[in-house]
N, C-alpha and C positions, 0 to 999 in steps of 0.2 A: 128411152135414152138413145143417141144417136151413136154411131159406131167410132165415131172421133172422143165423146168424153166417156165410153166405153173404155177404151184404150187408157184415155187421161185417169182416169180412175184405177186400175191394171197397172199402170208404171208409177203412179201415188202409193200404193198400196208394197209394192213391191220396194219402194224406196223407204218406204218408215219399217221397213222389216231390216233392212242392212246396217252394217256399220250398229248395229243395236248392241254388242256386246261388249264392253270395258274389260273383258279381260282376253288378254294378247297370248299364244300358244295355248287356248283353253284345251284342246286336244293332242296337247304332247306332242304334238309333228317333229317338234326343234329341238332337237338337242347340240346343241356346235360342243357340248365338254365334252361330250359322249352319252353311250344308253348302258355300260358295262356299271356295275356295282360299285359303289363309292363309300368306304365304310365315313359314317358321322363321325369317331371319337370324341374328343371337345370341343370342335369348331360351330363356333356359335353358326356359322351360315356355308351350307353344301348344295349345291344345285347335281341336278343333271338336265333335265330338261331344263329348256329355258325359261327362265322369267319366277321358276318354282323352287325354293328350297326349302329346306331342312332348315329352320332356328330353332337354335337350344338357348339358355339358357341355366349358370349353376348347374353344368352338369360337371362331374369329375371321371366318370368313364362309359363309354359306349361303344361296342362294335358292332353296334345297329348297323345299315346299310340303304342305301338310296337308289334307284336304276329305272332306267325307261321300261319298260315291259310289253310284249305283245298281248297280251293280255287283257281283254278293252270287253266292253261291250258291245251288241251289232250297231255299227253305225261308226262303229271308231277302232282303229287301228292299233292305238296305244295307252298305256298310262303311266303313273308315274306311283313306283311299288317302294315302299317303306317294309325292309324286313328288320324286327327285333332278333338286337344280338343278345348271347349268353352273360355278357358282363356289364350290366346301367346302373349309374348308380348317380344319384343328384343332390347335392346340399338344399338347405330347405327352401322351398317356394322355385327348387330348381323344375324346366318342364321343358317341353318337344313339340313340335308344331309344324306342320307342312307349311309355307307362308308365301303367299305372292302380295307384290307391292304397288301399288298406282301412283302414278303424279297427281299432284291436288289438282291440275289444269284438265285429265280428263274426268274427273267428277265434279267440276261445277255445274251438270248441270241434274244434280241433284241436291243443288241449294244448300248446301247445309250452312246453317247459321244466319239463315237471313229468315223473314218472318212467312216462309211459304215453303218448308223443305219438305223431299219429297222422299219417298220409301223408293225401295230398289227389289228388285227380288234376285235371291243368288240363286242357280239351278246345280247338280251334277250329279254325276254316277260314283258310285262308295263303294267297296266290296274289301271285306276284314274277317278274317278269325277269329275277331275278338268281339262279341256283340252288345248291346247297350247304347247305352245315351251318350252321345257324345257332345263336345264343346266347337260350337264355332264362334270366334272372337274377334270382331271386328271393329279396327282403331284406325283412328283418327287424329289427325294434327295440324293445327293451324301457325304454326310459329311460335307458339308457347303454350298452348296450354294440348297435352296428349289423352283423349279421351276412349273407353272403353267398353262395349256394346258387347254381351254374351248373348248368342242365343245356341238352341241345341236341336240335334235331329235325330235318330234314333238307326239304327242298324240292327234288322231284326231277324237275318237270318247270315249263319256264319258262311264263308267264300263264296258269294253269292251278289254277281252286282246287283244292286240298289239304285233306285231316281230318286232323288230329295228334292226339295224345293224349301227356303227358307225366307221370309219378308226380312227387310235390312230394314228398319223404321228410323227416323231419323228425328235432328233436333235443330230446333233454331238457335241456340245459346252459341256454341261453337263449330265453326265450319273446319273443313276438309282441305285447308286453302295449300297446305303442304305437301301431305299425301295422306291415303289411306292403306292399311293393310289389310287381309283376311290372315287368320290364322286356324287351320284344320286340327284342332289340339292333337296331341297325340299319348299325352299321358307325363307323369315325372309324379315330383314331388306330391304328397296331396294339401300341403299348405298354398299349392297355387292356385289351388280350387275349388274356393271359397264364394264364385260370385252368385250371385241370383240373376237368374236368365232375365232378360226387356229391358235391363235397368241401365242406364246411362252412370259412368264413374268414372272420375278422376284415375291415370294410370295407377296402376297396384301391382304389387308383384302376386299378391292372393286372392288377384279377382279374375284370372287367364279364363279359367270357365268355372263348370258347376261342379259340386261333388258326385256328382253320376258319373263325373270322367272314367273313363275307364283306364288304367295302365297298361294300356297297348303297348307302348314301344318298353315296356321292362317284362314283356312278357315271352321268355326266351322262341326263337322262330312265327313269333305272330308275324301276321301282314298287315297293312294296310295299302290299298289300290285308288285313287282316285283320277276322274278324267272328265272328259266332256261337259268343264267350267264354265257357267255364262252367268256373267253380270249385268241386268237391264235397268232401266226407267219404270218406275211401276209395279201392280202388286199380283201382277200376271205374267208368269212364267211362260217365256216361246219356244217353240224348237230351237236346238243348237245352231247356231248361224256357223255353217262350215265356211271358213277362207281357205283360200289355195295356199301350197307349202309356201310360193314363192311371196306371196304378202305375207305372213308370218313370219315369216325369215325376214323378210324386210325392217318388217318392227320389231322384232328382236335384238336384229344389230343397234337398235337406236341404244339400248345397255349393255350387249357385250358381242363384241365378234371375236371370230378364231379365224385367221387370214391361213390362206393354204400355203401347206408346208414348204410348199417349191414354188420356182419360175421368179421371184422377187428381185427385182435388178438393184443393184445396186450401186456405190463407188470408194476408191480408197480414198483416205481424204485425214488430212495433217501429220499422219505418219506413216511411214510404211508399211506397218501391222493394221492400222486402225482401216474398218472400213463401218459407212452408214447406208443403210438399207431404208426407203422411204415408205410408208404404208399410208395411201389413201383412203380413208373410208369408206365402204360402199351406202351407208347413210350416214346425215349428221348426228353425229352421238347426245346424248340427255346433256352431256355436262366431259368437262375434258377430264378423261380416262386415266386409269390407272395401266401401267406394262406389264407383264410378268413373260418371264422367258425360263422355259424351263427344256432339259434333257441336252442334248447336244446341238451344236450349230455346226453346220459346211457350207463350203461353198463352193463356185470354180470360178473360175476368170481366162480369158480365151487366150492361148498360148500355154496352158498351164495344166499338166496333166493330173487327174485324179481329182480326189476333195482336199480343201482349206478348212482346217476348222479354226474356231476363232471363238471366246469368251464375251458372253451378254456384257455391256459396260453398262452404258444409261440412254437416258433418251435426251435428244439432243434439242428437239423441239415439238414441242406436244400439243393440242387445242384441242378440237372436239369436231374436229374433221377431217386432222394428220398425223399421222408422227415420224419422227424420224430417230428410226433406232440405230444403236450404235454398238459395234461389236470390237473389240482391242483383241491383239496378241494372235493375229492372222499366221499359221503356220510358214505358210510362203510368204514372203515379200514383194510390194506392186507398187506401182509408180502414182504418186500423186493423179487421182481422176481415173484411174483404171479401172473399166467395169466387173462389176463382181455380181454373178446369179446365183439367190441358194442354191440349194439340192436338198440338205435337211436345215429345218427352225421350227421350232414349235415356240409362239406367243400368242396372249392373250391378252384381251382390250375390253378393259369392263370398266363402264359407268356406271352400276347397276346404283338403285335407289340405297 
């Protein structure tokens, strides 16, 4: 072989190895909410890292907890730690689940539903106090009909990372055209876990996984750790495909950014009190975003000594590349167009699935 299709061979090979992995912060790099503890109580969905959270379902109490951790295997930095609190409690077929989300758009090209679909293999590192058979659950939706795929992997020795490997087989009847989820079970009710592993099902509330589930998260102080996620084509498991923080970060923003808390210019604008602060995206978001503004607002404006604080109002104009937030009841008084720079805001911009 000559030293030119040497090479062409070398960079072929090297390129069917990249961009191979469908799941985005598989290594926990991103957190924009933060990496400190986040107690679950009854919200159906709690993130820390990005792109992964915590869904419950029919749960009526939990001070279970969520948090990025240094804690990883060699090869990776962080993960993403599930501690059970002292008080869960779930009404029936209620259950817990570590859960990341996909667009239908990046799994088509695992076919699903057409007459040649293809299996996928999910790979990652586990590490739990609690040891047993666990449920992994992965669904499906094509714009009406939600379908249900259990399969299980075993954790076999207690605080101890673990490699799994699991095949994701697939079906021609209904595709994935909406999204897909993984769900990491995590334990509840045991009417939610009733399915038999391989089997393809219409959604159920009592098919989340299998009865080996173990009830981790009602097991006061258990853990559970999991990290270095990859989803591929095929029924052969590769190495982790490491991306840099700053592409990660990049696709992350596409469902939620956390813009810095300073330097945001902004202007007074219809009343004296009222001012609007405009936030560019730094990528085009999935879909136009939800706001949330929380803790205190200030601000200064130049002639004007000290902080403005001022009261989140609404968003004045929103899409999925801008917004323009709006704040009323500016402590000081400014003239129509008078620039105004935070000093503190804390908001939040999620599209997530």
């Amino acid at each position: 072989m000559s030293k030119a299709a040497e090479l062409a061979a070398l960079i072929g090979s090297q390129s069917a190895l990249s961009n191979r992995n469908l799941i985005i912060n598989g290594a926990m790099q991103v957190a924009q909410r933060g990496t400190s503890a986040a107690t679950l109580g009854t919200s159906g969905q709690t993130f820390r890292a990005d792109r992964f959270q915590v869904e419950q379902g029919s749960v009526t109490a939990n001070n279970g907890t969520i948090e990025v951790a240094t804690d990883a295997p060699i090869g990776f930095e962080y993960s993403t730690k599930i501690t059970a609190g002292s008080s869960v409690t779930f009404n029936s077929t209620g259950f817990a689940a570590l859960n990341y989300r996909i667009e239908g758009q990046d799994v088509k090209q695992l076919a699903s539903g057409t007459s040649s679909p293809k299996s996928a293999t999910l790979s990652f590192y586990v590490k739990s106090s609690v040891t047993g058979t666990y449920s992994l659950n992965i669904t499906k939706y094509d714009g009406s009909t939600e379908r249900f795929y259990v399969k299980t992997y075993t954790i076999n020795s207690a605080n101890t990372w673990e490699y799994k490997t699991v095949t994701v087989e697939n079906e021609s009847s209904y595709s994935a055209s909406e999204w897909m989820r993984l769900y990491w079970q995590l334990g509840g009710d045991s009417g939610a876990y009733t399915a038999t592993a391989g089997t393809f099902v219409n959604s159920n509330a009592a098919k989340r996984g299998t009865s080996a589930q173990p009830d981790m998260i009602s097991t006061s102080g258990a853990t559970f750790l999991l990290t270095g996620i990859q989803l591929e084509v095929g029924e052969t498991a590769t190495p982790f495909e490491h991306r840099s923080y700053g592409d990660e970060l990049a696709r992350c923003q596409r469902y939620f950014w956390k813009p810095a808390t300073s330097g945001w210019q902004g202007q007074y604008i219809n009343t004296l009190t009222n001012v609007t602060f405009v936030y560019p995206y730094p990528v085009t978001m999935r879909a136009t975003p939800s706001v949330t503004a929380a803790g205190g607002f200030k601000f200064n404006k130049p002639g004007s000594a000290g902080d403005i604080t001022a009261t989140y109002n609404a968003n004045e104009k929103i899409n999925n590349e801008v917004v323009a937030v709006n704040y009323s009841g500016a402590s000081t008084n400014g003239n129509y167009g008078d620039t105004a720079i935070v000093s503190v805001g804390d908001i939040s911009i999620s599209a997530e699935l």
